[in-house]
C-alpha positions in Angstrom: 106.1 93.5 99.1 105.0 95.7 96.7 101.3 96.9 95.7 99.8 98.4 92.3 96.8 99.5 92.2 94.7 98.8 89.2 92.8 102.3 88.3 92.5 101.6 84.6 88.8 100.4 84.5 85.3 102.6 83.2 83.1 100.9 85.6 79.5 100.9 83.2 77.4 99.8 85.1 77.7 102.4 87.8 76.2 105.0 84.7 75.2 107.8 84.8 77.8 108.6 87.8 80.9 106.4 86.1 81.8 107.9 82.9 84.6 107.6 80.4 86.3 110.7 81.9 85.7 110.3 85.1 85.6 106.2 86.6 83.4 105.6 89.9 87.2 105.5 91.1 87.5 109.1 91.2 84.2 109.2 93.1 83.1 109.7 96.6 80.6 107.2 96.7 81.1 105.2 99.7 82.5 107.7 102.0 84.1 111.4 101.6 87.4 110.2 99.9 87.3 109.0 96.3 87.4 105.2 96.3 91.0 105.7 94.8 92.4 107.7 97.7 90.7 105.0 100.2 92.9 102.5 98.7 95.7 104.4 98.8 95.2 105.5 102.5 94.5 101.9 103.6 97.8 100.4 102.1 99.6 103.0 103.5 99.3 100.9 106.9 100.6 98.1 105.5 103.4 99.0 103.0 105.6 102.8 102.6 104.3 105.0 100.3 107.7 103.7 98.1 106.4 100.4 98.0 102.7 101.6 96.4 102.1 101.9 92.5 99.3 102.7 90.1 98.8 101.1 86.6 96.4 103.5 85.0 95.4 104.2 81.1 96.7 107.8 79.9 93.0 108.8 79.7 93.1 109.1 84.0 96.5 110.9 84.4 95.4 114.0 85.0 92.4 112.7 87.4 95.0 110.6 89.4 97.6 113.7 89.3 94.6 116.1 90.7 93.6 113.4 93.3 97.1 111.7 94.7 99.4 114.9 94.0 101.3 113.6 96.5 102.2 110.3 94.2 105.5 110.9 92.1 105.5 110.2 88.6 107.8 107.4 88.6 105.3 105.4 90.6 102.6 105.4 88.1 103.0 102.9 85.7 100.3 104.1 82.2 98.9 101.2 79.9 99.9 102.3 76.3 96.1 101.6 76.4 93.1 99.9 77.4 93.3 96.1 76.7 91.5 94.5 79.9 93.3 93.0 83.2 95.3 90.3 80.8 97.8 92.9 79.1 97.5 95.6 81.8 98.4 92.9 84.7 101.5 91.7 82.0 102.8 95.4 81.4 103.2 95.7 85.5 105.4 92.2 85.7 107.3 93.0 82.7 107.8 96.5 84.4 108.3 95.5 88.1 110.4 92.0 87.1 113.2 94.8 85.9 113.0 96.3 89.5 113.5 93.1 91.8 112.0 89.8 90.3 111.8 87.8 93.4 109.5 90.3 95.7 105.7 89.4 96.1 103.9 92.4 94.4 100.2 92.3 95.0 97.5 93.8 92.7 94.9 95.7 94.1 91.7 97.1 92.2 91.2 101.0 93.0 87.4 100.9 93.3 86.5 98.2 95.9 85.4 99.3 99.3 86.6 97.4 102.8 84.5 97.5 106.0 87.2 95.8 107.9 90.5 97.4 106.9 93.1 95.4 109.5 91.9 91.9 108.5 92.2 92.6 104.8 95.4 93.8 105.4 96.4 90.9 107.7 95.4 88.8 104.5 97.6 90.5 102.5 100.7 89.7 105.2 99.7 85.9 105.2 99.5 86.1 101.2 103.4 87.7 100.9 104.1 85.1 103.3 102.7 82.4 101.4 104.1 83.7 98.3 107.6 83.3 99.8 107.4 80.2 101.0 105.2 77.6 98.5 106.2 79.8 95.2 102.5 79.1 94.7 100.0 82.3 92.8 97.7 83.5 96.1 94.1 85.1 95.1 92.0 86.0 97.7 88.2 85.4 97.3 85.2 86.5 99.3 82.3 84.9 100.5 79.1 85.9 98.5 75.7 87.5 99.9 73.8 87.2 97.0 73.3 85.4 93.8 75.5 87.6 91.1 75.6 87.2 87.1 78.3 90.0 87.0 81.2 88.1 89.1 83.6 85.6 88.9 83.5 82.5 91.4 86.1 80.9 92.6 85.7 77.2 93.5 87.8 76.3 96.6 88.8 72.5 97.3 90.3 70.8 100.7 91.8 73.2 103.4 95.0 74.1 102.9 96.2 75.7 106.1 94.9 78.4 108.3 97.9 81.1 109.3 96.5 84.2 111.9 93.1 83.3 111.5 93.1 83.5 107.8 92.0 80.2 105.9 93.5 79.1 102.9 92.2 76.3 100.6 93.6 75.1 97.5 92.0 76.1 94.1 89.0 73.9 92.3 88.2 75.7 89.4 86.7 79.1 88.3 83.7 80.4 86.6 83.4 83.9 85.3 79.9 85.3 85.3 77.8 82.4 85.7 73.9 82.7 84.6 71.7 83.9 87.5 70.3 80.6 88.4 73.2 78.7 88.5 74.9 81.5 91.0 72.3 80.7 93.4 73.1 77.7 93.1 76.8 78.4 94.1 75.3 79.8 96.9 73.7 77.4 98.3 76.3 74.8 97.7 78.8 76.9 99.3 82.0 76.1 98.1 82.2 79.0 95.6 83.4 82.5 96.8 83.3 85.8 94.6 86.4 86.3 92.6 87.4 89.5 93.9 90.9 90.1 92.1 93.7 90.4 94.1 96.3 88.5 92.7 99.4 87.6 94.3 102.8 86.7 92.8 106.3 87.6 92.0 107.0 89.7 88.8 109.4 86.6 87.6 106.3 84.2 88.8 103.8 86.1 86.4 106.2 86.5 83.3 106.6 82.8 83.2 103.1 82.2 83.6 102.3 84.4 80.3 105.1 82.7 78.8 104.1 79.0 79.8 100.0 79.5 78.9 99.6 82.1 76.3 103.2 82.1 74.8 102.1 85.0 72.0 101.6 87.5 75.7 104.3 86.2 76.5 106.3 86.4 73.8 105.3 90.3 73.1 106.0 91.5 77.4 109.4 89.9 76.8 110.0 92.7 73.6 108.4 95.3 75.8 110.7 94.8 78.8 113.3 95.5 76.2 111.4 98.8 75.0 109.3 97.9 72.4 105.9 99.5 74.2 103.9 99.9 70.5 103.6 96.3 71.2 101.3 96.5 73.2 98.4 96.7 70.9 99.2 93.3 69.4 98.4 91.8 73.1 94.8 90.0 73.2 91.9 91.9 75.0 91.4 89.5 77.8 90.9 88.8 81.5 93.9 87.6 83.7 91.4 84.8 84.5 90.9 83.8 81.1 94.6 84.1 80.0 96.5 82.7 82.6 94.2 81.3 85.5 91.9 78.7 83.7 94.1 77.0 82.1 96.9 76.3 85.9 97.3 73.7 87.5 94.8 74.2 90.8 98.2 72.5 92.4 100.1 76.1 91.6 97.3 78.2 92.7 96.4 78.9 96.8 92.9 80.9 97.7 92.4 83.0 100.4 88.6 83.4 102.0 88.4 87.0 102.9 86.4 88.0 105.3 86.4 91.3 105.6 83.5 92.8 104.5 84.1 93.4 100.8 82.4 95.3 97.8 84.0 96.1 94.5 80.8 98.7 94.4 80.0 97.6 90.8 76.6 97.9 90.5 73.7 99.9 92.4 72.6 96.8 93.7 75.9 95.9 95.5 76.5 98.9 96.5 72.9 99.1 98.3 74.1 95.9 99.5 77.2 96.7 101.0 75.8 99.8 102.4 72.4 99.2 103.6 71.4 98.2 107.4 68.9 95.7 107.2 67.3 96.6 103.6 66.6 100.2 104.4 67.5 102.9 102.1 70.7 104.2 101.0 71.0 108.4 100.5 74.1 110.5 99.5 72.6 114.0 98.7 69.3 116.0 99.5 67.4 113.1 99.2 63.8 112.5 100.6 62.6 108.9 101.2 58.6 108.7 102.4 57.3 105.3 102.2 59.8 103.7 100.0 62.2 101.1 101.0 65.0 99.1 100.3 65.7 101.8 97.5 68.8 103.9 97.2 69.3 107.5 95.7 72.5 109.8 94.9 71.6 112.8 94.4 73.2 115.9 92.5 74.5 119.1 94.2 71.8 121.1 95.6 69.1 119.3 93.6 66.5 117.2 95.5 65.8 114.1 94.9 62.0 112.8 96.5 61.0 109.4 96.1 57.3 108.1 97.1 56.0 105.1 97.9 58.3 102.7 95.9 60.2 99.5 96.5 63.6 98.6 95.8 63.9 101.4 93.4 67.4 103.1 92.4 67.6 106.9 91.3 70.6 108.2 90.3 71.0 112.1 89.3 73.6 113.8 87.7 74.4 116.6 85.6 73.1 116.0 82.1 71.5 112.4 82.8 69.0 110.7 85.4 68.2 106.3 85.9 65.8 105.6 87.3 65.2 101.7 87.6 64.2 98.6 89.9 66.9 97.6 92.3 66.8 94.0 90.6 67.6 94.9 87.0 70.7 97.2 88.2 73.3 94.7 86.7 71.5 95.4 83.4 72.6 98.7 83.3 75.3 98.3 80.5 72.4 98.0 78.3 72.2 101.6 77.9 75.8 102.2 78.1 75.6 100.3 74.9 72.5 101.7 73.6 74.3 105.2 73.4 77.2 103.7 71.9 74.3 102.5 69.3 73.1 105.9 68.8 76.3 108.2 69.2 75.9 109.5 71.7 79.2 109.6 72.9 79.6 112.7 75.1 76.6 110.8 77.6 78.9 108.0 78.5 
C-alpha cells in the first residue's frame, strides 16, 4: 500500500494562526512536531518511507522542503494549483496509476491529530485488505462528540463485517455540512459518523470512477497522464464527495467506524475539544487562566496572555493579529477571513 498525504489545504478557520503562507499544517499546535511531521512519523510504522507521498500546492514547497528535508523530491507530487480535494485527489490517481495501478493507495489529510495511533493504523491494514479483496472504495468515518455545521456525515447502513476489531458497515448516504440543528439530530439518531477523509482505493479504481461520474474530470486526468498538466485549470473546483461519492452506488462503497480518537483540529472549538480534560482550559504559551473555564488560549512567543473571569472564551495571539471570541461562534471564524478579503487586506490572511 501506498499513502499520500494531502498538505494542500489553508485551513481558515484556525485564523489568525493558519495563514496563506503558512497552513495550521506547518504548525505545532497539538504537540511539539508540526501536524505534518506527526503524520509523517505515524505512517512511518505502518508503511517505508518509499511507500509515503505528499500532494501539496507550489505555494508550500519550500515549507514542506524546510520541515521533511528528509523527503526526496520525487515523492512529492505539486497540484499545478489549488482546485479543492476533487482535482487534487484525480492528479494523484492519474500520477500513481502510471506507477502500479492495482496497489491500494490511501489518502491521508496532513492536519488531523490521532490520540490512538496503533488502532488507526490497524484500520488502515483492514482497509488495504478490504481493498484487495471486495474491489470496493473504503472511507473510514469517526464517531461524533458534538453537533458540527463544518463536517461531512457519513450515513452507515447494516454491518458489513468486523475484521481485528474494526467494524465495517456498508454506505447509506452522505451529507456535507448539515445546518446545526439537524447535526444534533445526527447525533442523537446515531447512525451518522463524521466524514473524516481517508479514502481508500486503487489508482486504476479512482480513474474509472472520474471517468464513469464526472466524465469531463475524467476525460482531462486521462490528457494529463499523458502530459498535458495546463489542464488542470479546466478541472471543476469541487469536493471528492461531491464529484465522485454522491452520486456511487452505496453497493461500491465500504465504511470504516474509527475509533481512535480523531480531530482534523479545524476549528478552535474542536481543537478545545480534542484536547481538553473534562472542559477545562486548553494553554500553549505564557498563558494565565484565573477564574475562567472551558476557554482555550495560544499564546505568542514571550508575550502573555491573562484571561479573567470568562467562560468558554477562545484567544488567539499572533504576530500582527489577535481573536478573541466565544468558544461557540469558533466555526464562524471564516467570516473575517472573508471580511479581509472584502477590504484588501491581503497580507492579514
Amino acid at each position: 500500500m501506498k499513502a499520500v498525504i494531502l498538505a494542500g489545504g489553508v485551513g481558515t478557520r484556525l485564523w489568525p494562526m493558519s495563514r496563506q503562507q503558512k497552513p495550521k499544517q506547518f504548525f505545532e499546535l497539538v504537540g511539539d512536531k508540526p501536524l505534518i511531521r506527526e503524520t509523517y512519523e505515524r505512517l512511518l510504522r505502518l508503511l517505508p518511507t518509499e511507500n509515503i507521498y505528499f500532494s501539496i500546492s507550489l505555494l508550500f514547497e519550500k515549507l514542506l522542503h524546510e520541515t521533511l528535508p528528509e523527503i526526496s523530491s520525487d515523492h512529492i507530487l505539486i497540484e499545478p494549483e489549488k482546485r479543492d480535494t476533487g482535482p487534487a485527489m484525480g492528479y494523484v490517481a492519474a500520477l500513481m496509476e502510471l506507477l502500479d495501478p492495482d496497489e491500494p493507495i490511501v489518502f491521508i489529510p496532513s492536519d488531523h491529530h490521532i490520540k490512538n495511533e496503533e488502532l488507526f493504523l490497524r484500520t488502515l491494514h483492514v482497509g488495504e485488505r478490504l481493498v484487495l479483496e471486495t474491489g470496493k472504495l473504503l472511507d473510514i468515518a469517526v464517531v461524533p462528540t458534538f453537533p458540527s455545521s463544518v463536517y461531512g456525515y457519513t450515513r452507515i447502513g447494516e454491518l458489513y463485517d468486523t475484521i481485528d476489531g474494526i467494524e465495517i458497515y456498508r454506505f447509506a448516504g452522505h451529507t456535507e455540512k448539515p445546518p446545526y440543528e439537524v447535526a444534533k439530530q445526527y447525533l442523537e439518531e446515531g447512525s451518522y459518523l463524521w466524514h473524516a477523509s481517508y479514502y481508500m482505493w486503487t489508482p486504476r479504481k479512482f480513474m474509472e470512477a472520474f471517468e464513469t461520474y464526472t466524465p469531463e474530470m475524467g476525460k482531462i486526468l486521462r490528457e494529463i497522464q499523458l502530459g498535458a498538466f495546463s489542464l488542470f485549470s479546466k478541472l471543476p473546483k469541487t469536493s471528492f464527495d461531491y464529484a465522485v461519492t454522491e452520486k456511487m452506488n452505496p453497493q461500491d462503497v465500504l465504511i470504516m467506524k474509527g475509533n481512535f480518537g480523531w480531530s482534523d483540529v479545524g476549528t478552535w472549538d474542536s481543537l478545545h475539544d480534542h484536547l481538553s480534560v473534562a472542559g477545562q482550559n486548553v494553554t500553549k504559551g505564557k498563558c494565565l487562566m484565573i477564574d475562567t473555564h472551558g476557554s482555550l488560549a495560544y499564546a505568542h512567543k514571550e508575550k502573555l496572555i491573562a484571561v479573567l473571569g470568562m467562560e468558554d472564551v477562545v484567544v488567539i495571539d499572533t504576530d500582527d493579529a489577535l481573536l478573541v471570541c466565544p468558544k461557540s461562534r469558533a466555526q464562524e471564524v471564516k467570516k473575517i477571513v472573508s471580511q479581509l478579503l472584502e477590504n484588501g487586506e491581503d497580507s492579514l490572511i
